[in-house]
DRENKEMI-306436 format. One record per residue (C-alpha): residue in three letters; x, y, z; residue number from 1. Coordinates in steps of 0.05 Angstrom, whole numbers, plus 5000, padded with zeros to 4 digits. Last residue first. Layout:
residues N
   aa     u     v     w    i
  ALA     X     Y     Z  NUM
...
This chain:
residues 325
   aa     u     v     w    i
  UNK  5389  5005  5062  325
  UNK  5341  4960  5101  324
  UNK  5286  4933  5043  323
  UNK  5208  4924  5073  322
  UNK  5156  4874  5053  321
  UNK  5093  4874  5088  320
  UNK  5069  4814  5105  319
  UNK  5060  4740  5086  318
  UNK  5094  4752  5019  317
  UNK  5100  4686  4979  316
  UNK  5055  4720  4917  315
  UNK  5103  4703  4865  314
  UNK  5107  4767  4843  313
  UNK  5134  4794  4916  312
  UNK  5187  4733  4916  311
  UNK  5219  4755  4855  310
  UNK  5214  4815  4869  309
  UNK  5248  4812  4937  308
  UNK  5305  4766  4894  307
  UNK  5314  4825  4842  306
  UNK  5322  4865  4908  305
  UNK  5375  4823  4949  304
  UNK  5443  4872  4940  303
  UNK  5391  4935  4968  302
  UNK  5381  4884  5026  301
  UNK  5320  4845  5039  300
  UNK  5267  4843  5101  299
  UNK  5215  4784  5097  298
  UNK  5134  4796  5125  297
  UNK  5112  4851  5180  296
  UNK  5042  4853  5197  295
  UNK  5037  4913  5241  294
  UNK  4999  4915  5303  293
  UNK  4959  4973  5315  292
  UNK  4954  4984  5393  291
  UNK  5025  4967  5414  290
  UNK  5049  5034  5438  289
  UNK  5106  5037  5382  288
  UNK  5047  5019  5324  287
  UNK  4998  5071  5354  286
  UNK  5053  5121  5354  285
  UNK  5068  5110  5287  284
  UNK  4991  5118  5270  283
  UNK  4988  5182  5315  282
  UNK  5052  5212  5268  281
  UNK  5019  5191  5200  280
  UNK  4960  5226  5234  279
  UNK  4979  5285  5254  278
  UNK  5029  5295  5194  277
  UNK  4970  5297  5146  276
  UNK  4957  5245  5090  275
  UNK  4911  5255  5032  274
  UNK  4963  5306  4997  273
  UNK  5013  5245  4998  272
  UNK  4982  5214  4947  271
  UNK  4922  5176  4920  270
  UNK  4911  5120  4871  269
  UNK  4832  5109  4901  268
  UNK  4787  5072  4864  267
  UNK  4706  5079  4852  266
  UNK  4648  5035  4840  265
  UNK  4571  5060  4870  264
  UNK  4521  5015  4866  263
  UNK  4453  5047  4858  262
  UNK  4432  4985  4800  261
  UNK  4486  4936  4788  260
  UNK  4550  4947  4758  259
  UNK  4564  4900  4702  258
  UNK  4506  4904  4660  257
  UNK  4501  4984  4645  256
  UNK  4580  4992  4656  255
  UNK  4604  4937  4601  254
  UNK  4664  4908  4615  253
  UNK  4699  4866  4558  252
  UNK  4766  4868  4582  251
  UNK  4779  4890  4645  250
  UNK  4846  4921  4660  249
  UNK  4902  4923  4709  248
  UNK  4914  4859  4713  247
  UNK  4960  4829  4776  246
  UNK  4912  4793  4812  245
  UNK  4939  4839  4879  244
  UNK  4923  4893  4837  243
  UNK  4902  4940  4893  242
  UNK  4851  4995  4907  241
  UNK  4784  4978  4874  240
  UNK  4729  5017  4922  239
  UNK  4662  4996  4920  238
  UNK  4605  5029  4941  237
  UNK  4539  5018  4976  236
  UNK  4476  5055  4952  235
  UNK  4440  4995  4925  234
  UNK  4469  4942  4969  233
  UNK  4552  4921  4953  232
  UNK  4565  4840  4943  231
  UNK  4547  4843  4866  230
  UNK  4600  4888  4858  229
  UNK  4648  4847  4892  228
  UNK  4629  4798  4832  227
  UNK  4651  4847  4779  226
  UNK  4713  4864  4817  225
  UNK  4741  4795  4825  224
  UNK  4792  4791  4766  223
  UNK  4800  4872  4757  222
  UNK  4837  4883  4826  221
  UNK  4854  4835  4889  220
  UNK  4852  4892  4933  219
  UNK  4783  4913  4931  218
  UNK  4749  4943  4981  217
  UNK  4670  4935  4994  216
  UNK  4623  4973  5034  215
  UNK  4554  4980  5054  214
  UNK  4546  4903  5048  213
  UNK  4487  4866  5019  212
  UNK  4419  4866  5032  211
  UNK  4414  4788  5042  210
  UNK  4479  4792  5091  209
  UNK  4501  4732  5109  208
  UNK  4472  4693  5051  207
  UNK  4489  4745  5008  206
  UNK  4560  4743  5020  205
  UNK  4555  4672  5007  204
  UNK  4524  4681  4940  203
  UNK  4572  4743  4924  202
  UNK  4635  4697  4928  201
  UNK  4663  4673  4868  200
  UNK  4740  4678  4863  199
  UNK  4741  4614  4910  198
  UNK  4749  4662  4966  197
  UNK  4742  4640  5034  196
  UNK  4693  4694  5079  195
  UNK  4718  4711  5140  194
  UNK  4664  4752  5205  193
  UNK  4689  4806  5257  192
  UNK  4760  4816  5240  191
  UNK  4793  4873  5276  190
  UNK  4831  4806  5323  189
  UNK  4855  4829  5388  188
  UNK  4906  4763  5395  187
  UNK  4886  4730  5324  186
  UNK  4834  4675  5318  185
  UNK  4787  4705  5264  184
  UNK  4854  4730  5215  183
  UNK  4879  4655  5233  182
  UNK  4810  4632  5211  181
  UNK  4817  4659  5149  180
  UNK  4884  4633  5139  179
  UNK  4862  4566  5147  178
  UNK  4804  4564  5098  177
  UNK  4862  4589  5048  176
  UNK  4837  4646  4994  175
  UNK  4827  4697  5040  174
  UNK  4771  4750  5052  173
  UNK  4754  4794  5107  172
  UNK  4692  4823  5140  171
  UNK  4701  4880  5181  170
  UNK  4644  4913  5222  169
  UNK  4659  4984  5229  168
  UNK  4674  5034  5279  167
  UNK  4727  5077  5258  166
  UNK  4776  5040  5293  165
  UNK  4757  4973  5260  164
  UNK  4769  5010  5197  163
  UNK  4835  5022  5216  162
  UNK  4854  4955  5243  161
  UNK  4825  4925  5181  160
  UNK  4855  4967  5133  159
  UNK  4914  4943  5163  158
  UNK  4913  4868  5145  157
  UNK  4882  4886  5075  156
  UNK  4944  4923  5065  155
  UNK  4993  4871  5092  154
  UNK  4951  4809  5048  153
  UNK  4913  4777  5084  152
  UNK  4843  4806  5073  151
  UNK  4842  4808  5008  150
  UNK  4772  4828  4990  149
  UNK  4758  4861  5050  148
  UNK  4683  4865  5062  147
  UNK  4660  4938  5103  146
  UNK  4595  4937  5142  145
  UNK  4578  5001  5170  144
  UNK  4566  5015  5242  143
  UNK  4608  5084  5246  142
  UNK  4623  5115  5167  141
  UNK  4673  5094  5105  140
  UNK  4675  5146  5058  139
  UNK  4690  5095  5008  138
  UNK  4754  5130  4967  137
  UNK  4764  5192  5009  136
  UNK  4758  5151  5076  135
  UNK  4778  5083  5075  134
  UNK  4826  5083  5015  133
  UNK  4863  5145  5039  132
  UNK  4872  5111  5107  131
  UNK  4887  5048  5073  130
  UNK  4936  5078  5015  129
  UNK  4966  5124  5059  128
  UNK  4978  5082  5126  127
  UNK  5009  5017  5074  126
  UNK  5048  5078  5044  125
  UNK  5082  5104  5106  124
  UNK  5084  5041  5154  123
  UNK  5133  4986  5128  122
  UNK  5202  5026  5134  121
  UNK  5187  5036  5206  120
  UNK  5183  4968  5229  119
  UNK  5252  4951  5189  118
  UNK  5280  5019  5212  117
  UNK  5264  5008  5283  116
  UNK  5213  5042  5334  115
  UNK  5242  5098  5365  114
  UNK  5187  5152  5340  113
  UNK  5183  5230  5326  112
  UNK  5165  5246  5258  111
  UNK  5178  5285  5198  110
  UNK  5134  5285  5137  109
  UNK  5169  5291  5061  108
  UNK  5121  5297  5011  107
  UNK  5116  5377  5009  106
  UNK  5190  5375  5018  105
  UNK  5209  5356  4941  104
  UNK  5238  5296  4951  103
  UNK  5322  5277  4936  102
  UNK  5345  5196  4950  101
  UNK  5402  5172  4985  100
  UNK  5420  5095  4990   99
  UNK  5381  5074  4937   98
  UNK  5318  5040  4917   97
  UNK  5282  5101  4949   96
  UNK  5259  5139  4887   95
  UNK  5294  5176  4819   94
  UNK  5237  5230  4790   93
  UNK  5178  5226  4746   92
  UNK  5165  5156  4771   91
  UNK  5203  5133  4828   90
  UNK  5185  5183  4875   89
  UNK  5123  5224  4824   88
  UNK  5096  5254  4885   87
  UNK  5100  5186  4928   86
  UNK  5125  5177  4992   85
  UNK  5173  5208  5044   84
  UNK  5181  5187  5122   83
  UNK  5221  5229  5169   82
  UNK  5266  5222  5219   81
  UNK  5317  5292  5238   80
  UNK  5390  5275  5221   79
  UNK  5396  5353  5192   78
  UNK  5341  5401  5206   77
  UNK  5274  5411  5172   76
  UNK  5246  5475  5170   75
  UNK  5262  5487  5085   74
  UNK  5300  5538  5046   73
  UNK  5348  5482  5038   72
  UNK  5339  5413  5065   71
  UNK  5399  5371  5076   70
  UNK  5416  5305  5102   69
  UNK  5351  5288  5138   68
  UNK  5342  5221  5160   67
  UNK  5303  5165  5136   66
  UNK  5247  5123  5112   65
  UNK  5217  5108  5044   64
  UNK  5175  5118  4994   63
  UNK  5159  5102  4921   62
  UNK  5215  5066  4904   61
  UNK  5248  5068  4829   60
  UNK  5319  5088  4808   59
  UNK  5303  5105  4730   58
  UNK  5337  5093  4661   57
  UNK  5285  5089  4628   56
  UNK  5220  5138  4632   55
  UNK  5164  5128  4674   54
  UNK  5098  5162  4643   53
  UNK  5071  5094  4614   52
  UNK  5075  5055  4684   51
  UNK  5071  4987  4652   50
  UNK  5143  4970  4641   49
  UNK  5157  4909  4680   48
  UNK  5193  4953  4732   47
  UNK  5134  4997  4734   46
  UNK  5085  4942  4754   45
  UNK  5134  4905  4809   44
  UNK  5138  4988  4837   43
  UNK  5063  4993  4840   42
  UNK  5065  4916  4879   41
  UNK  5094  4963  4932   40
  UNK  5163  4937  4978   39
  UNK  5169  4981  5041   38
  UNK  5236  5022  5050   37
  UNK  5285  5026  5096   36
  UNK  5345  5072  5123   35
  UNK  5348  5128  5057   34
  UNK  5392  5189  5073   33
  UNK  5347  5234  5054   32
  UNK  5370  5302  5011   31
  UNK  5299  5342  5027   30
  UNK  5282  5398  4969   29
  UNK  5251  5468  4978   28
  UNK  5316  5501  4956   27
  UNK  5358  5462  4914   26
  UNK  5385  5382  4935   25
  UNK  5447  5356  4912   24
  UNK  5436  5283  4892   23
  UNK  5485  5230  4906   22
  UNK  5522  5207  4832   21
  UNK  5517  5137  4814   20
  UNK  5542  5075  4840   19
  UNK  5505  5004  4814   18
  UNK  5459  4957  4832   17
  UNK  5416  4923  4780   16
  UNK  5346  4919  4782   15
  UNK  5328  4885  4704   14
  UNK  5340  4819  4731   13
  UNK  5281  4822  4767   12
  UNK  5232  4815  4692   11
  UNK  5235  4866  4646   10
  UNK  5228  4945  4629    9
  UNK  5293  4974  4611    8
  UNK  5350  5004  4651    7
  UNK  5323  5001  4722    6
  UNK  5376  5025  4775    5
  UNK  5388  4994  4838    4
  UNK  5424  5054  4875    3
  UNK  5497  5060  4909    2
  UNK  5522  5126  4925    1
């Protein structure tokens, strides 16, 4: 089969496509034949090295969509859909970047949908990581007040739908004063209020809100979480979720100054185990029916992965990013 294989840590021109052997699945394991996959900032970090448990040579991806080739000792039946996504894919194990790939079943969901690979491809992990984000990370309840920091980007995009279902008021974030009020002026918009981000905006969160918000999620990562902190009220929590600024750590941070007083800080790096089949399945068929609209951005080929890199570390993504196999 043909996989992009990761030989070193490095820049794109480390992904380089090559035939290896298909996988021959044992009892309890799915053989997928891999259609799409969605693009993760998680797989730009491991490619440059900084996922300390992946070890070189590797086929990274941490989901995908598919079909079933094979799937001893399990109940699902050859060329039936299903989406797979992280437990270890692309980590402890070879991922999606490839034309087959081989998933322990327990991460492996089937569904029932016509919608097309491309659309497809983009919905497991940007459902997991907002759904999980949403409610195991900040517990997000009816009436709240939730700020989005990142509120373009595809996850913050989706978090808002869901949130919006759950029955809070959204507040987003984007760096371009015309972006945020694209997120205001769009068809069925979740958005209820923007906020521009000059890296600095706890004043004008304040302003709006003099108690602060009940809830804040982070997507840009360590270089505005100290000031989203500020945004939260005593008893409010934050949860960092992406690394959209690209640094994983904080130098210097000190918890007793840094967090302010009943502020709660969290993170959520969740798996498959917070996702059930019910509602992947109902969030597919929200996407096919129309309801949740999905912010798709560029599709690539296996061939035109260093380039989706590329173009994912730059920051040009307008949506979610999604290779067709």
């Amino acid at each position: 089969m043909r996989a992009v294989v990761v030989s070193r840590a490095g820049g794109p021109e480390v992904l380089e496509l090559k035939t290896i052997p298909t996988p021959a699945p044992v009892e309890g394991q799915v053989l997928i034949r891999v259609r799409a996959f969605g693009l993760n900032r998680a797989e730009l970090f491991t490619r440059q090295g900084d996922s300390p448990s992946v070890k070189f040579p590797r086929v990274i991806g941490i989901e995908c969509v598919g079909e079933v080739v094979a799937a001893p000792g399990t109940a699902l039946q050859p060329g039936q859909k299903v989406a797979a996504m992280m437990g270890g894919m692309g980590r402890e194990f070879d991922g999606s970047y490839a034309e087959y790939t081989r998933v322990p079943a327990d991460h492996v969901f089937p569904l029932e949908t016509d919608l097309d690979w491309a659309v497809l491809g983009a919905l497991p992990e940007m459902f997991q990581t907002t759904n999980g984000s949403l409610t195991v990370g900040l517990e997000l309840q009816p009436g709240e007040t939730l700020l989005i920091r990142g509120g373009t980007s595809s996850i913050g995009r989706t978090a808002a739908v869901l949130a919006k279902q759950l029955g809070a008021t959204v507040i987003a974030t984007s760096r371009s004063e015309a972006k945020a009020q694209a997120l205001l002026d769009a068809p069925d918009s979740p958005v209820d209020h923007t906020i521009v981000d000059t890296g600095s905006i706890a004043s004008a969160v304040r302003e709006r809100w003099p108690g602060g918000v009940d809830r804040v999620l982070e997507l840009v990562g360590t270089a505005t979480l100290l000031d989203s902190l500020k945004c939260a009220r005593p008893g409010g929590v934050v949860c960092m979720t992406g690394i959209l600024g690209s640094s994983w750590s904080l130098p210097g941070f000190t918890p007793m100054g840094d967090i302010p007083t009943g502020v709660k800080l969290t993170s959520y790096s969740g798996g498959s185990g917070d996702v059930s089949l019910e509602a992947l399945q109902g969030y597919v068929d929200a996407v096919a029916a129309g309801r949740t609209p999905v912010n798709l951005g560029r599709t690539f080929t296996l061939e035109e992965l260093p380039e989706a890199h590329r173009y994912m570390e730059a920051n040009k993504a307008r949506g979610k990013l999604v290779v067709l196999v």
